[in-house]
KEBA-148246 format. One record per residue (C-alpha): x, y, z. Coordinates in steps of 0.2 Angstrom, whole numbers, padded with zeros to 4 digits, always signed. Layout:
KEBA-148246
XYZ
...
***
This chain:
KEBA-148246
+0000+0000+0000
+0015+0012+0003
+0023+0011-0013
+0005+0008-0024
+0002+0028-0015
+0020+0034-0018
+0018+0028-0037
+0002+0041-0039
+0010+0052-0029
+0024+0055-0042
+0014+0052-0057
+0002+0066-0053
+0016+0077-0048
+0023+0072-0065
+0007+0075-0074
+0004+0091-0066
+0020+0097-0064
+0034+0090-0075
+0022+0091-0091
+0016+0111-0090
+0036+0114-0086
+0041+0105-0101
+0029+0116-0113
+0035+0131-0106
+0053+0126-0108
+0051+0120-0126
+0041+0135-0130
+0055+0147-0128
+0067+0134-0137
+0056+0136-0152
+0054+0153-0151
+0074+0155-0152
+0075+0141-0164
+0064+0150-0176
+0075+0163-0176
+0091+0154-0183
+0095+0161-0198
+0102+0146-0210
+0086+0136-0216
+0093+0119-0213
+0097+0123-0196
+0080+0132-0190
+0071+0118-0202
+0080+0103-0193
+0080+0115-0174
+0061+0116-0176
+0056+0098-0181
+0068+0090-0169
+0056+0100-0155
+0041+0097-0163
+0041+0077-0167
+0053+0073-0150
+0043+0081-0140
+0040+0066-0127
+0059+0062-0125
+0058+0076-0113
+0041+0073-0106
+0049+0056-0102
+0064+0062-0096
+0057+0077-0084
+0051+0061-0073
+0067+0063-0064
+0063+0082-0057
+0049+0076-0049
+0061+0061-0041
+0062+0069-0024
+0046+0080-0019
+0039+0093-0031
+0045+0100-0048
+0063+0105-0047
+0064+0122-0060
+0083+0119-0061
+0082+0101-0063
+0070+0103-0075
+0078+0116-0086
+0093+0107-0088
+0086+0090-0091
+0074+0099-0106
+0091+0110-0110
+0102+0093-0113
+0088+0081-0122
+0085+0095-0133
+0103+0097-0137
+0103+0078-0142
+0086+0078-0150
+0094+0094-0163
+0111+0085-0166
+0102+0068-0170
+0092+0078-0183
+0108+0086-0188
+0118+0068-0190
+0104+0060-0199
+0091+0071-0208
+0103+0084-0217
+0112+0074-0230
+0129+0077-0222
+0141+0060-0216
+0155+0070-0212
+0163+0060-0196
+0173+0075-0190
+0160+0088-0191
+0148+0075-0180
+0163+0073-0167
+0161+0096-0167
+0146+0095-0164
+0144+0081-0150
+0158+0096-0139
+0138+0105-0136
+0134+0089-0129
+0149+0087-0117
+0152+0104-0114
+0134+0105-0106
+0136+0092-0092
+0154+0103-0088
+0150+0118-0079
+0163+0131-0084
+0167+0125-0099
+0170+0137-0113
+0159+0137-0128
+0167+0130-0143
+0162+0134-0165
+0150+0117-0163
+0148+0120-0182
+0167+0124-0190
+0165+0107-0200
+0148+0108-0201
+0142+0114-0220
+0126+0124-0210
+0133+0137-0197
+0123+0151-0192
+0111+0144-0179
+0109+0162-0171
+0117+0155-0154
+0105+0143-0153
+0112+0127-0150
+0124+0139-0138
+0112+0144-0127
+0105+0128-0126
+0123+0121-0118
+0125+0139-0107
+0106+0135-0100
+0111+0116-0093
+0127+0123-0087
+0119+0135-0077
+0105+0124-0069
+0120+0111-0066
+0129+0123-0055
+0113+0127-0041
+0114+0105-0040
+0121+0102-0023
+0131+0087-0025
+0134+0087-0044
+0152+0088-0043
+0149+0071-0032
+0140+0062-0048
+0152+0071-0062
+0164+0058-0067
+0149+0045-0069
+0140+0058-0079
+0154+0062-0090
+0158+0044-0094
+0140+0039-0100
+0142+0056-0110
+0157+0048-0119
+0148+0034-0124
+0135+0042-0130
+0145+0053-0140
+0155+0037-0145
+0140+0028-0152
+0130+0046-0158
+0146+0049-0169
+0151+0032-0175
+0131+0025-0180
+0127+0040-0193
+0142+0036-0203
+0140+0028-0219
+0133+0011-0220
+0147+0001-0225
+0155+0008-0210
+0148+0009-0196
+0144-0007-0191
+0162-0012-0191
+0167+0004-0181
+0154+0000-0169
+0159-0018-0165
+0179-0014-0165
+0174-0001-0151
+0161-0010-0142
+0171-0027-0142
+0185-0020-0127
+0169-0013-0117
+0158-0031-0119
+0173-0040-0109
+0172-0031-0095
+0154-0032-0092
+0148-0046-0078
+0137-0056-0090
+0138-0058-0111
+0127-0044-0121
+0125-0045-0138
+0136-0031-0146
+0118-0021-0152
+0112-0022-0134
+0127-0016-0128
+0127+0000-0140
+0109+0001-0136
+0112+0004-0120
+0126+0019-0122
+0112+0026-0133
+0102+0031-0118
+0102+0047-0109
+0090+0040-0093
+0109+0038-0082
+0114+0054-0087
+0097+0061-0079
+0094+0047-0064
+0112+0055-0059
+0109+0073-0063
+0091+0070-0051
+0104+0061-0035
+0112+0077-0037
+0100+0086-0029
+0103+0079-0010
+0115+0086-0001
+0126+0072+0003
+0129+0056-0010
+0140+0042-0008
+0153+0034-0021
+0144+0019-0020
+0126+0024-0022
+0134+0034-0038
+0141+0014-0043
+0124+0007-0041
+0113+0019-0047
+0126+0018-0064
+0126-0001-0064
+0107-0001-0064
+0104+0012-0078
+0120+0007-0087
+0118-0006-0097
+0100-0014-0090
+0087+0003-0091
+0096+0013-0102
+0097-0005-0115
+0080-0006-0112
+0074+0010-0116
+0084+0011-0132
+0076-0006-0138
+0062-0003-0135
+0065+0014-0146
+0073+0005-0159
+0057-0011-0156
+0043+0001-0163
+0055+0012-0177
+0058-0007-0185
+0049-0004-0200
+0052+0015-0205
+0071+0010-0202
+0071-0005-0216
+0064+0007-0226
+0076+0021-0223
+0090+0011-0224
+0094+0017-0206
+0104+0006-0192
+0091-0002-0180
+0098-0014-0167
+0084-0022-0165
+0085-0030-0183
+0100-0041-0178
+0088-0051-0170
+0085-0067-0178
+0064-0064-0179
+0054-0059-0169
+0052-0072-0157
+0071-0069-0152
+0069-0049-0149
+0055-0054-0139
+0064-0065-0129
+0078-0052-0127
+0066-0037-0123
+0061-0048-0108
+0078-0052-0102
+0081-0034-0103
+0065-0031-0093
+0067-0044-0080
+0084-0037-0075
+0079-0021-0077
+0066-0022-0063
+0077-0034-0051
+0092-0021-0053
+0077-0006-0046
+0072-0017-0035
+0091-0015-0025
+0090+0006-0028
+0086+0016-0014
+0067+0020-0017
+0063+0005-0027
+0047+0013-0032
+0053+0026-0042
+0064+0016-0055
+0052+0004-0054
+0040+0018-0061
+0053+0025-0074
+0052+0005-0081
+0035+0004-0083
+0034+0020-0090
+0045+0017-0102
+0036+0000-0109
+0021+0011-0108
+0026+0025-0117
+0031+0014-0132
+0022+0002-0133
+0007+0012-0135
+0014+0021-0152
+0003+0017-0167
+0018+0009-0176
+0016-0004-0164
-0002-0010-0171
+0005-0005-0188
+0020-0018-0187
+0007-0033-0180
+0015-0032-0165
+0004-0033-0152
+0006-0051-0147
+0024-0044-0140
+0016-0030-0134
+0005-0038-0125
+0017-0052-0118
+0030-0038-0112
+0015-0029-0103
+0012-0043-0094
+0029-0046-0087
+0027-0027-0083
+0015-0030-0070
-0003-0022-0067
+0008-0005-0065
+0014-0004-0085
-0006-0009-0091
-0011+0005-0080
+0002+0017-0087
+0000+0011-0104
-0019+0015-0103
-0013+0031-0098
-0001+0034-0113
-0014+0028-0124
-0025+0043-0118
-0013+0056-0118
-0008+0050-0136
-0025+0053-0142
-0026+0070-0133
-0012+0074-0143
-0003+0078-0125
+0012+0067-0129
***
């Protein structure tokens, strides 16, 4: 009874907190990004705010982690996905594959989550430069909220290093098809013998693909005091079990539109869909089990379940006929995810999310 009140506790603070601070935040973003003054970069600014949207409605579940809606918190979280939403579009939507100019552009990234760093040219080999200061002001505004976090020099290294990876894999999976996938298993080949039990190479990419770490530690840096070794666990959970499990599930429901694009997805290195089922459960199944040993259980538990909800109830689902997996994963959610998904399916209709 305890956790079942804690759950709606958070999810209407998220509901009526987290989701009204996310539109206002994205509503001055767009207002600056329709002020860039090359095309392609307001074009790509614009639609990365408009159609990825829910990545920071997701993601703002972290300000609400511990009591109401943290402004900070939430400004940098909405700052940071923003910045990755804008240079994914960038990467993959306008007909550049330049590797060096990618690697310029992942220092906004980086330089966000280092307070005190100083801006870089993010464009100089980039053919599209003058974004008006946009993507700029998008690294000084997460800069700024990280300073007023209590312990986020605590949490730093950790954050830094999932950064890196993320980088890594952002840089290495938008190069040219008869590249990438061998410059993604010679990286990831070092990093899959050091981890406690054997991951696919595409699980393990997956997972460096997810920002959820980056914002479960930006959230622990709002107490006062952390410990080195709740920074260890809260990483080992999210790193690779959540975060591999919120990228799947991403790549899971893009399957088809992918195929069609001639885009990487992961989770088409599955042999069928029998296996990506299989794995998805794995994924979920130690997903939970790692929550289940966080301080306050309730709330990664929650952050699982919305993620299988938030998913799984996309359109594409149906439109792939995959509702058998859908359904099967839901059910290993618990009544929590069904709940959650009903929810999503609501909002989806609203056109809230």
């Amino acid at each position: 009874m305890p956790g079942s009140i804690a759950h709606l506790q958070l999810m209407a603070r998220y509901l009526f907190q987290s989701f009204p601070g996310v539109a206002r935040e994205l509503e001055g973003w767009r207002r600056l990004a329709s002020r860039c003054p090359d095309p392609e970069l307001r074009r790509q600014a614009l639609a990365s705010l408009a159609l990825k949207r829910f990545h920071c409605q997701g993601a703002s579940v972290f300000a609400v982690w511990h009591g109401n809606c943290h402004g900070e918190l939430l400004r940098a979280i909405v700052a940071l996905q923003t910045i990755s939403d804008y240079l994914d579009n960038l990467c993959d939507r306008a007909g550049v594959h330049e590797e060096k100019a990618f690697q310029q552009l992942h220092h906004a990234f980086r330089d966000a989550l280092t307070p005190g760093a100083n801006p870089k040219d993010y464009y100089k080999d980039y053919p599209y430069r003058q974004d008006g200061g946009y993507l700029a002001a998008l690294v000084k505004a997460c800069q700024q909220s990280l300073r007023t976090l209590p312990s986020y020099p605590h949490v730093q290294d950790k954050v830094q290093w999932l950064a890196e990876l993320y980088c890594h894999l952002q840089v290495t999976k938008h190069l040219l098809p008869d590249r990438r996938e061998r410059r993604l298993i010679q990286w990831l080949d070092p990093l899959l013998q050091d981890l406690p039990e054997p991951l696919n190479w595409w699980e393990l990419a997956a997972a460096t693909g997810s920002t959820l770490g980056i914002f479960a530690l930006m959230a622990t840096a709002l107490r006062p005091r952390v410990t080195v070794g709740e920074v260890e666990q809260l990483t080992a959970a999210y790193f690779p079990w959540i975060g591999g499990l919120h990228i799947l599930l991403d790549y899971y429901i893009d399957r088809q539109e992918d195929r069609e694009g001639e885009d990487l997805n992961f989770v088409n290195y599955y042999n069928g869909e029998r296996e990506a089922l299989l794995r998805l459960q794995y994924f979920l199944q130690r997903s939970l089990e790692e929550a289940a040993s966080l301080p306050d259980p309730v709330f990664h538990r929650t952050v699982i379940w919305g993620l299988l909800a938030l998913y799984l109830s996309d359109a594409k689902v149906a439109a792939q006929e995959a509702t058998g997996t859908r359904r099967l994963l839901l059910l290993n959610g618990g009544l929590a995810s069904r709940h959650l998904f009903f929810l999503c399916s609501f909002l989806r209709r609203a056109g809230v999310i």
